[in-house]
N, C-alpha and C positions, 0 to 999 in steps of 0.2 A: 543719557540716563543720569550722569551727575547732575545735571541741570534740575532735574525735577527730584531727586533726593531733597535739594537743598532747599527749592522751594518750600515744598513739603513739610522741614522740619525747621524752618525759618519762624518768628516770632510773627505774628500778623501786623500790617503796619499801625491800624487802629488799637493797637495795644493802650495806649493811654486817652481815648476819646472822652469827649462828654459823655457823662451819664446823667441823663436826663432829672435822676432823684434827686441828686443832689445837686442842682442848679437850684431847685425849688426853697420857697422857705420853710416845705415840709418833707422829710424824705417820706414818700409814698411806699415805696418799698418796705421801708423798716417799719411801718406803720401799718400797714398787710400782714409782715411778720407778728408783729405784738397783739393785731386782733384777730388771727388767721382768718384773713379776708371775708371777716362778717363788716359789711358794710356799712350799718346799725352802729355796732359798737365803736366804728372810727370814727362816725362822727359824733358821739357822743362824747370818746375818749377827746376828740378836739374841740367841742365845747367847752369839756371841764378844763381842760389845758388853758383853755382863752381866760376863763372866769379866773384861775388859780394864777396866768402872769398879771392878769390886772393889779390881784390881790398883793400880790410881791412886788411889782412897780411903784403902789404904794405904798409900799413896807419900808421900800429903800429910799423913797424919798421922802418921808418921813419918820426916816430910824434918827432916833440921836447919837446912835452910838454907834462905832466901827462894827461892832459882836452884831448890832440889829442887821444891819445891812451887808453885811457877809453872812449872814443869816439867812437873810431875804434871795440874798444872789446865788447863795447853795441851793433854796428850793426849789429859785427858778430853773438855773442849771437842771438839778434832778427829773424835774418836769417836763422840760424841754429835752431832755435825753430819753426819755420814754416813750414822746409821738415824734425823737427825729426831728426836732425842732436846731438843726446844727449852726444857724448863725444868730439862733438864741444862745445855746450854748456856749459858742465864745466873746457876746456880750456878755454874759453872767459872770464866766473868767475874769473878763477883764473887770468889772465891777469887785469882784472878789479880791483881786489882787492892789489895784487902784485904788477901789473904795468909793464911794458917790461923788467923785469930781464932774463935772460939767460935762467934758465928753465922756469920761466911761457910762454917764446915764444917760446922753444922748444915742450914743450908740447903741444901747440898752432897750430904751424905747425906740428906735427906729426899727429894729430886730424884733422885736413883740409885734409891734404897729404892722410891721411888713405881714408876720406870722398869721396874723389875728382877720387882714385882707383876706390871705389865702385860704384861709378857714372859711372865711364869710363867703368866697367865691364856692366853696366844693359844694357848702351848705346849700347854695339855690337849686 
């Protein structure tokens, strides 16, 4: 009888597995949340998302100034926190904190470019 107490109130071992959402480069979940699963509005919400990181990609790397381009890396951050875009969001970070060096904007664009595939895949 002790034996299956213990089971029972034991932690399950899959306590820390993958989740699926957030392996992606978009979390589908949080993006369900934000358009309670009108399916229309997600992918529209991830169009504009696509058009608005292009728009900042080219903000930062064409900002002259530290303000433009921490500028640029706020809105991309905000945008990409909105459809769940999470390894946008810590390229932005790091652009933010960094500033447009070589890699924080390669890693930047890699994270967009990734986002922008997935996007293009849900699309078809």
């Amino acid at each position: 009888m002790a034996a299956a107490v213990n089971i029972a109130f034991e932690s399950p071992d899959n306590l820390n597995g993958l989740t699926p959402s957030l392996q992606r480069p978009i979390d589908l979940v949080h993006l369900a949340t934000q358009s309670k699963g009108d399916k229309a509005v997600e992918v529209e919400i991830l169009q504009i998302f696509a058009r608005q990181a292009r728009g900042c990609l080219l903000a930062m790397s064409a900002g002259r100034g530290k303000v433009e381009v921490k500028s640029a890396a706020n809105r991309l951050r905000n945008a990409a926190m909105a459809v769940g875009a999470l390894r946008v969001v810590a390229a932005a970070d790091l652009v933010e904190a960094k500033g447009a060096t070589a890699d924080s904007m390669a890693t930047v664009s890699s994270a967009v470019l990734e986002a922008e595939h997935f996007i293009l895949k849900l699309a078809r």
